[in-house]
N, C-alpha and C positions, 0 to 999 in steps of 0.2 A: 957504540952506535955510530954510524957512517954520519958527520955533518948534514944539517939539512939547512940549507943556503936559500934565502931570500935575494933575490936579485932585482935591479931595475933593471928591466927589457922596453925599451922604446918600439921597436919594430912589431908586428904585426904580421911576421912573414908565414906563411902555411909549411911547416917543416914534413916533411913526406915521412911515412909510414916507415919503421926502422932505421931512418938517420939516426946519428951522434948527434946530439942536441949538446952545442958550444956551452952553456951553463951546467950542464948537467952528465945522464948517462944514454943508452941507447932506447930509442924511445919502441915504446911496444907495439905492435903493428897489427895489423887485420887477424893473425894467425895465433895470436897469442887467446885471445878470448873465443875465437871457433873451433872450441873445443870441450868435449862436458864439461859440466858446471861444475861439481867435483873439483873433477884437476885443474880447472881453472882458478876455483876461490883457494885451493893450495896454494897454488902455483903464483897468486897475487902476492899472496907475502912476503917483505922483503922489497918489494917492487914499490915505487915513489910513485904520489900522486903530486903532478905541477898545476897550478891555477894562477892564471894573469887575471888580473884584477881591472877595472874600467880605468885604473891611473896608468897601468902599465908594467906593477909590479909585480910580481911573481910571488907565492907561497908554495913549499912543501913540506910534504910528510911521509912517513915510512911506512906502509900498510902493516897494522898488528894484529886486526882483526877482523873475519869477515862469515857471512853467512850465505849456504848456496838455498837459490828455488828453484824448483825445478820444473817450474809450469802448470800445465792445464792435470798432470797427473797430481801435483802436490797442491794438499787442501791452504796450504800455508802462503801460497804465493799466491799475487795479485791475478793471475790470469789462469789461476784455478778452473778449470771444466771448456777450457777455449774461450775464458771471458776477454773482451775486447772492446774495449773504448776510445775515446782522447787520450783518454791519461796514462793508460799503460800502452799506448802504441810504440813508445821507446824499445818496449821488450821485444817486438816483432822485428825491429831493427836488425843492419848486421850484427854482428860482433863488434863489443866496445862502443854501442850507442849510448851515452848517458842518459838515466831514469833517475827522476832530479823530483819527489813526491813532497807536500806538507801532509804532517803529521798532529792533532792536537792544533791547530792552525798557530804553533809554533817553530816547530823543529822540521828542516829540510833534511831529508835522507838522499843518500846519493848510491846508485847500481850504476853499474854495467850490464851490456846485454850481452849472452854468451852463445855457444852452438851458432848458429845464424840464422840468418833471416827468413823469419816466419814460422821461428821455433821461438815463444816467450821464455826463456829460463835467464836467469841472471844471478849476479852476486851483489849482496849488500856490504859497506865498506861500513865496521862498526868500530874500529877504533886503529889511532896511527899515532906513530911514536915523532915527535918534530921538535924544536929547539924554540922554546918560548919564551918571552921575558924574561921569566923566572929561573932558567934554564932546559934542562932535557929533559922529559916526559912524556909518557903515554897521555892521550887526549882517549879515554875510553867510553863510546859511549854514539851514537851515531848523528846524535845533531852536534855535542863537540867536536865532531868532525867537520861539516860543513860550516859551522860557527868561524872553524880556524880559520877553515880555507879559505873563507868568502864565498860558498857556494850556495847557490838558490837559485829559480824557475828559468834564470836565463840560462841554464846549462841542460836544459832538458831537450833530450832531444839532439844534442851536440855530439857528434861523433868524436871521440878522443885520439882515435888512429889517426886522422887529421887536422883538426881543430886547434887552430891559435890559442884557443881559449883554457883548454886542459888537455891533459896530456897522462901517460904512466910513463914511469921511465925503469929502464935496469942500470940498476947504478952499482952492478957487480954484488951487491949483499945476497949473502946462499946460507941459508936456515938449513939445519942439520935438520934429519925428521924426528931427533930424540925432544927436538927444541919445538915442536910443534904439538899442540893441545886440542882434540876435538871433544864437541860434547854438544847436547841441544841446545836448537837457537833459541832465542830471549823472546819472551811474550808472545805465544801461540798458541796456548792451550784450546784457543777458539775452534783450531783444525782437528782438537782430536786428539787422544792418545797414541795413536800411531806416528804421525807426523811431529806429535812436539817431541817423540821421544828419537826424532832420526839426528844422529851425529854430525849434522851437517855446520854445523858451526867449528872453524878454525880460528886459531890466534896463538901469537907467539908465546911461550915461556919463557919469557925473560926480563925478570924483575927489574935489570938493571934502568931498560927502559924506560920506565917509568918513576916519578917523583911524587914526594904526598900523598893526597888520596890513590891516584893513579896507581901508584905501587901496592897498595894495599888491596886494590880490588883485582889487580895482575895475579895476587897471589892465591887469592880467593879463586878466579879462575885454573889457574894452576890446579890447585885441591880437588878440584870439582871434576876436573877432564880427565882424559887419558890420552896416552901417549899415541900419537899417528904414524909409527914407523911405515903403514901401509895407507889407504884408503878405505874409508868405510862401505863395509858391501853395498851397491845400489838395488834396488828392490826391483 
């Protein structure tokens, strides 16, 4: 696994849309996320999430695992049938808005918004591989994701293609597709037998990744999935 570097960053400077970010790799741009959801929550993998924190320091992680919605046609997603509030209006967003939701009025979940603006579909970020105390491990799980990060309500809403605040970056890591696992996403049986049974859930095969518990439930998902040499039919 590629270092994931904590850095202190003072500045607060707005780095433009596909620059080289000096700490890191090329940062992701408007064109990366207007794109289906699909190829998008693939195509996140491998790809670093950065977050500056109110001190000025910076946390990263590796994306390992993620889940797509596909909108007003998916029973599964927030904005199911053209639903449209406050709260999901990140999803109306361009590409790469952050949708930054509590959950259980514990755990902050964190999306992107994909396709663009004025089409809700987005990708949930459910687990990321980062260098912790303890050393390297998957963090699997979607509020130990935000937990890591530092993320919560003030990121809602934040555009990442721009935004001081967070950022994706490609920092050159390229996931083979043998290395790639899809299968249903996690706790949705609400939508249906149809919907909980669509393959939209991605994440890497790669035990290495992960430490302790983390590895063991890497491998669990491993067992459970199947391999994505292609993309799973859209309906």
């Amino acid at each position: 696994m590629a270092a994931v570097i904590v850095t202190a960053r003072g500045d607060a400077d707005r780095a433009p849309a596909g620059a080289p970010d000096p700490a890191g790799g090329h940062r992701l741009g408007r064109e990366a996320f207007e794109r289906p959801t699909l190829h998008v929550a693939r195509a996140l993998l491998g790809k670093y999430i950065v977050v500056r924190g109110d001190d000025g320091w910076e946390r990263a992680g590796m994306i390992a695992e993620v889940e797509a919605y596909r909108g007003p046609r998916d029973r599964a997603a927030h904005t199911w049938g053209g639903r449209r509030t406050a709260r999901v209006e990140p999803l109306y967003g361009e590409g790469g808005t952050a949708y930054v939701y509590l959950v259980y009025g514990i755990h902050w979940l964190l999306n992107f918004s994909t396709v663009g603006a004025g089409i809700p579909e987005g990708v949930l970020v459910r687990g990321i591989a980062a260098d912790t105390a303890d050393g390297p491990r998957a963090l699997l799980g979607p509020g130990k994701v935000t937990q890591y990060l530092g993320i919560g309500k003030r990121l809602d809403g934040v555009d990442a293609t721009t935004s001081p605040l967070i950022r994706l970056e490609d920092r050159g890591v390229r996931i083979p597709a043998r290395r790639i696992r899809k299968g249903p996403r996690v706790g949705i049986d609400y939508a249906g037998p149809y919907w909980a049974a669509r393959h939209w859930r991605f994440w890497i095969d790669i035990a290495a990744l992960a430490g302790g518990g983390g590895k063991a439930r890497m491998r669990r998902n491993a067992a459970a999935g199947t391999p994505d040499a292609t993309l799973p039919d859209v309906p």
